[in-house]
C-alpha positions in Angstrom: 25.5 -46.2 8.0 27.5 -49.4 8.3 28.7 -51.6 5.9 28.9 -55.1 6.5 32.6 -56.8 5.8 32.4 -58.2 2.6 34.1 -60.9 1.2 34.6 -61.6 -2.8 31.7 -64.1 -3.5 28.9 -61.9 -0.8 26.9 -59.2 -2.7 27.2 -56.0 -1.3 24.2 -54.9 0.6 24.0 -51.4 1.5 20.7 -50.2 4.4 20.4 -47.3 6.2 19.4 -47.9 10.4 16.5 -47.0 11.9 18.4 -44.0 14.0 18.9 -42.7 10.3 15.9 -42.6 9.2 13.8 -41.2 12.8 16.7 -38.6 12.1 16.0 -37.8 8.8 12.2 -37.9 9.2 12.4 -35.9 12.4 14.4 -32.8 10.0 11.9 -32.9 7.6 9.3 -32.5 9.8 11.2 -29.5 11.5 11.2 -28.4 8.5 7.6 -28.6 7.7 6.2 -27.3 10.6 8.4 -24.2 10.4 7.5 -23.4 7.2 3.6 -24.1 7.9 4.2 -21.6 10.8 5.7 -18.8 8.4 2.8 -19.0 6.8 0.0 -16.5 7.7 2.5 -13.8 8.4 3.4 -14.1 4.4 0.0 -14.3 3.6 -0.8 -10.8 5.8 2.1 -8.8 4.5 1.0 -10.0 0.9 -2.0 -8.3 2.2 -1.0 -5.5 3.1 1.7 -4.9 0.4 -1.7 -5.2 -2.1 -3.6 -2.7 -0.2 -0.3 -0.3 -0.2 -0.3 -0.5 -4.0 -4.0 0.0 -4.6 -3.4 3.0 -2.5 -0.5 4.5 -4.5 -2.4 3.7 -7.7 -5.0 5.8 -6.3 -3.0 8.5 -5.2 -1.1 9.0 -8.4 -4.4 9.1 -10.7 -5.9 11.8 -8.0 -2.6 14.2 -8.4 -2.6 13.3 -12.4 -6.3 14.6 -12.5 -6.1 17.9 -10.6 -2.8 18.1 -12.5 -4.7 18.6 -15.5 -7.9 20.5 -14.3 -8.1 23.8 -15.1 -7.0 26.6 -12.7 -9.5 28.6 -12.0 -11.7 25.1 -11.0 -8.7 24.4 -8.5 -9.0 28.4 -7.5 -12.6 27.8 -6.4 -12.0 24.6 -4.7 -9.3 26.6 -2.4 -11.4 29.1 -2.0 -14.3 27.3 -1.1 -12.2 25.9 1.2 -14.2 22.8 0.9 -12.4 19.1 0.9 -13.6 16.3 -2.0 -14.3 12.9 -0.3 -13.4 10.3 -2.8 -14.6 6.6 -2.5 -12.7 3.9 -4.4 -12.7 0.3 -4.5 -9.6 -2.5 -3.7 -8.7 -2.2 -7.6 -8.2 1.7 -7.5 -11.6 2.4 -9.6 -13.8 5.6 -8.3 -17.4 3.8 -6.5 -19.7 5.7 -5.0 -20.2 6.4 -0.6 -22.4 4.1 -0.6 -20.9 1.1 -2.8 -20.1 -2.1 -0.3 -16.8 -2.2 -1.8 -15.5 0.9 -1.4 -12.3 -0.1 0.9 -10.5 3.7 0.7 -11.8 7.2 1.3 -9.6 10.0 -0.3 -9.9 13.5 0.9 -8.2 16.2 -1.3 -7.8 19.8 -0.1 -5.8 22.5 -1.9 -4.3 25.2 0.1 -1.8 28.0 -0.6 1.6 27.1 -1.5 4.6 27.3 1.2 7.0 30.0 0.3 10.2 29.2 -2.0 13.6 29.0 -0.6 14.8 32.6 -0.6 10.8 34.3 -1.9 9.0 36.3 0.4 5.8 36.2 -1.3 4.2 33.3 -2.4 4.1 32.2 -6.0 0.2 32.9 -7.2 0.9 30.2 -9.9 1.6 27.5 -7.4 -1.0 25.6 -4.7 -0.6 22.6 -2.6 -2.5 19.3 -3.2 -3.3 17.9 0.4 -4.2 14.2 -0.3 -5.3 12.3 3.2 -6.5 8.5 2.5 -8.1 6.1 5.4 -9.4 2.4 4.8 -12.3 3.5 7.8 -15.0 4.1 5.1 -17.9 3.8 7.3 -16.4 6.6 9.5 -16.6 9.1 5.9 -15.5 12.3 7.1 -14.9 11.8 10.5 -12.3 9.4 9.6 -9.5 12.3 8.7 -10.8 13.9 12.6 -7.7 11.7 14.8 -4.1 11.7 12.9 -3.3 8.1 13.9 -6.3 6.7 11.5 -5.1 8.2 8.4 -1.7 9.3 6.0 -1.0 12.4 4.4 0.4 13.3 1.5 1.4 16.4 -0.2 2.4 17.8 -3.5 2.9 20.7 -5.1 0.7 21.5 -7.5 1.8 24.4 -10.8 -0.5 26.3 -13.5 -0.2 24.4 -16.5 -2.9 25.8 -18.4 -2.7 29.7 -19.9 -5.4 31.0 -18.0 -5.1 34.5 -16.0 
């Protein structure tokens, strides 16, 4: 920006050039545009990162309920050797198969423990909670058939009541 020379009785007038201000507008709407451009990719991993959480919630309250069922229930469910399909909505809450907003099928398996460090016998007190989850609803069953389509999680699951 250039100042004019001033002299004592002349006001001083201060302006900014046109090459300022294209420049300044031409930043700004750099800036705009770049920031309009990060936008859906914030928006999908917002998405996603909702999803992820709904699907922890939901994993935590299915290991805190067979955490507290009784053993010999969990007993016949390995032996039966049967897996429960769980539907549940995009809040976490249990719907039914055929609910339209079921968005995540659960299916929970329990198997025999793995052998502890140094044991050579499995602990009979002690099972493993097989949790797989898919968001391919419509598929039900068949969606836990082809590893790519769903996760896996484990945990090991103890006795906690007194029964035999």
């Amino acid at each position: 920006m250039k100042l004019p020379a001033r002299t004592s009785s002349q006001p001083l007038i201060a302006a900014f050039s046109l090459a300022e201000v294209m420049l300044a507008v031409g930043i700004a709407a750099v800036t705009v545009v770049t920031l309009l451009g990060l936008l859906p990719a914030s928006l999908s991993s917002m998405q996603h990162s909702n999803t992820d959480g709904a699907e922890a919630r939901v994993l935590q309250a299915i290991m805190a309920d067979y955490q507290q069922r009784d053993w010999p229930s969990i007993l016949r469910q390995q032996e039966a050797a049967t897996a429960e399909l769980l539907y549940f909505d995009p809040h976490g809450f249990r719907v039914a198969a055929t609910d339209r907003e079921a968005f995540l099928i659960a299916q929970v398996s329990i198997l025999p423990a793995p052998l502890l460090p140094g044991s050579t016998v499995a602990n009979p007190r002690l099972r493993t909670l097989r949790l797989r989850t898919s968001r391919d609803v419509m598929a039900g069953a068949a969606a836990f058939e082809e590893k790519r389509i769903f996760r896996q999680t484990q945990a090991v699951l103890p006795q906690m009541d007194k029964s035999p």
